[in-house]
N, C-alpha and C positions, 0 to 999 in steps of 0.2 A: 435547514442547513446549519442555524445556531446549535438544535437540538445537537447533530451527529457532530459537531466539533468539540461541545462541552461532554458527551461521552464517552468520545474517543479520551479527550483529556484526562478525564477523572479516573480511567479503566487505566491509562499507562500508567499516571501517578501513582496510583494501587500498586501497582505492580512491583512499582521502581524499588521500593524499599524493600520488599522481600526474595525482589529475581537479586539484588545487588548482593546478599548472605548466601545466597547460593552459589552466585555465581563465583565469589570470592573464595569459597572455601574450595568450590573445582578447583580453580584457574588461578588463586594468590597472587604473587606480584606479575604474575604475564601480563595481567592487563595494561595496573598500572606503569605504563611507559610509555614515551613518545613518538610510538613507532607502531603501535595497537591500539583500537578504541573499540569497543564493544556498547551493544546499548540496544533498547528499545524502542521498533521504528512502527509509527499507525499514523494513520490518515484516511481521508478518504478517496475515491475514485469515480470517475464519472464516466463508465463505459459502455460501448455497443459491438454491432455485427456488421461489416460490411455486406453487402449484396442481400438483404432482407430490405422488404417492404419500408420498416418502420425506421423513422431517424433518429428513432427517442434514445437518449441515452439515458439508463439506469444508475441511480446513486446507491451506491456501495461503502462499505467500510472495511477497511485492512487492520491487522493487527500483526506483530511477529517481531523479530529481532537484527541486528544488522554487525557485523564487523568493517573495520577500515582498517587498512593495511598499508602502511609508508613504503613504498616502492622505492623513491629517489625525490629528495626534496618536497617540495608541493604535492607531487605526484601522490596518489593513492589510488590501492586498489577497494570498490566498494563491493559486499556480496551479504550475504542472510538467508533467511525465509521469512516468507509471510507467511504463517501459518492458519490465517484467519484473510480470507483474502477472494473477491466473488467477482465473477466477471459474467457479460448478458447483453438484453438488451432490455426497453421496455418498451409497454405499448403494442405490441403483436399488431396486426390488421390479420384480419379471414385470411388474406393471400399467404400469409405468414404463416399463418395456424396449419392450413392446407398443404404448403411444402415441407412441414412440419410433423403431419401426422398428426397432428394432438386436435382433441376434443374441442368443439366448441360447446359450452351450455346452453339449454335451453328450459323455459318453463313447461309448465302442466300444458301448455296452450301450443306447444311449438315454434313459441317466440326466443328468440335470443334473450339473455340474461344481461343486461348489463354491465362490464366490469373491466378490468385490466387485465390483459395478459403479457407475461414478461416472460423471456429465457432465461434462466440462473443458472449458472456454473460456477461449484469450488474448486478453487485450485490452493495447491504448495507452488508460492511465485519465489524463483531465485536466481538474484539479479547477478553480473560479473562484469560490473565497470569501471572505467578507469576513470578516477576524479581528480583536477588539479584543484588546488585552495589559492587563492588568490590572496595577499598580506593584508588586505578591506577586509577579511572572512566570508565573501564569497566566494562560491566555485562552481565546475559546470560538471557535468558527468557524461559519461556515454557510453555502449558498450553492448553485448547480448544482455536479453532475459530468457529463463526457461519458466515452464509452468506445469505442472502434472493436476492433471484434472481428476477428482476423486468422487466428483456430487452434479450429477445435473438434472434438471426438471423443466416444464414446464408450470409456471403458475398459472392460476387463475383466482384473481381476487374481487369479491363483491360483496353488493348491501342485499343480502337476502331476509327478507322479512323483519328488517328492522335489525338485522343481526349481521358481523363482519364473519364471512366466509371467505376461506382459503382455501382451493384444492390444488393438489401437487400430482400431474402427472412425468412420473424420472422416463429418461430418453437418454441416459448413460449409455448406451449402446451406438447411439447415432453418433457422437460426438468424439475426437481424437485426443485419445488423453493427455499427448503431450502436444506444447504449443509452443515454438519456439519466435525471438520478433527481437528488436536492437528498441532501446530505452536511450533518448537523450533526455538531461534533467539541469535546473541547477539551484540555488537556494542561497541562506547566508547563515551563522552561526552567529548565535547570540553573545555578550559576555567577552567581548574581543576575542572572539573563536575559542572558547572554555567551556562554553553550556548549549542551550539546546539547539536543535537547528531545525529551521524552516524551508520548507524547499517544493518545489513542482517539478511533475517530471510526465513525456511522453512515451509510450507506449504502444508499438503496431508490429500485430504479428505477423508472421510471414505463412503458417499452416493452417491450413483450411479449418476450421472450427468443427463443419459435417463431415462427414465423410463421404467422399465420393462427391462432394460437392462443391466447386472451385468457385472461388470472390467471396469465401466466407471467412472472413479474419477479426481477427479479435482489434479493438484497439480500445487506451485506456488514457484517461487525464489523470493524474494522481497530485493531492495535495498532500505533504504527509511530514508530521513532526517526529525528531531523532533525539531522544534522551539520554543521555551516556553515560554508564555506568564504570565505574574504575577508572580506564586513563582517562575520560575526562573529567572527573573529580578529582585527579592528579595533578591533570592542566590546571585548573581551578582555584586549588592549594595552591601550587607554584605561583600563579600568575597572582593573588593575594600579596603570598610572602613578596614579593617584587614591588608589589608595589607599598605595600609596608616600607621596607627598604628607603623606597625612595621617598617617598614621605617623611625617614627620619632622617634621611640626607638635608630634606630643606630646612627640617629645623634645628640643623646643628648651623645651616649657615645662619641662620635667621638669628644665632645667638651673639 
């Protein structure tokens, strides 16, 4: 868990400084303003399959971008993509495997093979919810997610002869590539709501995952940090200069 949080981190960090030259020469002053925020959102997620055998939930990791949008006061609208983004489950059972279709291994002997099987599915995840900010810099969110499915397989992972084996059988075919489900969420903003933000959010979709096959839904625990680039290094500046300001407010009384 420490692992995928410090490379989540260190992969946005990377980012931050080169998406922000880019993004600035697109975009110049749109961003910075208080009514647009743009930025880099990852984290991870902890999701499964409804109506399969197994409980297990698979640990995942998301990457992608996000805007916020000032509606009316507090109000904002949140939305992005994830562009790096895996939904599944882990842990298979036979029964699993069986409705499935997919292979089970076996040795020279006709014994089973030891090992994990999980379903993996990529998707483009893009959220459209409406978040209030609270004057604490908490806030809560809610609202649809879409997802368009582009990658899916069956794994199978094991210790074969002393060696880590992978085999990938794809089942893209089985699977509905779009998946649509409502996301409540909520988190707090670091820096008196200036920098980054931390947040969790729920996820349950409403469309069958198989096709043809009903009680198979997706759903998703997401933790995920939001680094912001342009208005909120706006915010950041401003709220600085302020308190500069007020800082040399008291030492003029103090004279």
């Amino acid at each position: 868990m420490k692992k995928f949080l410090l490379i989540i981190i260190l992969v946005v960090v990377g980012f931050t400084s080169q998406s922000q030259i880019l993004i600035t020469l697109l975009l110049g002053d749109k961003l910075n303003s208080p009514n647009i925020e743009f930025g880099l959102d990852g984290g991870v997620n902890w999701t499964r399959i409804s109506g399969m055998e197994t409980r297990n939930f698979a640990t995942k990791w998301n990457l992608g971008f996000y805007f916020n949008f000032r509606l009316k006061n507090q109000w904002w609208l949140h939305t992005g993509v994830l562009v790096k983004s895996n939904m599944g489950v882990d842990k298979l059972t036979n029964n699993d495997l069986n409705f499935l279709q997919a292979s089970i291994y076996e040795d020279s002997l006709g014994m089973e093979i030891p090992g994990n099987y999980r379903q993996k599915m990529n998707y483009f995840i893009v959220p459209a919810l409406i978040k209030y900010k609270f004057k604490n810099h908490l806030y809560v969110e809610a609202g649809p997610q879409f997802g368009l499915m582009y990658k899916s397989w069956v794994e199978f992972e094991a210790d074969v002869d002393g060696r880590d084996a992978i085999f990938k059988e794809y089942n893209k075919e089985k699977i509905n590539k779009l998946d649509v489900g409502v996301t409540v969420g909520l988190g707090y903003t670091l820096f008196k709501g200036t920098g980054w933000t931390l947040g969790a959010k729920y996820y349950y979709g409403f469309v069958n995952v198989y096709k043809g096959v009903p009680g198979t839904k997706n759903s998703s625990i997401f933790l995920k940090i939001n680094i912001p680039i342009g208005a909120g290094e706006e915010a950041q500046k401003k709220a600085a200069e302020k308190a500069a300001k007020k800082k040399a407010k008291k030492l003029e009384k103090g004279k």
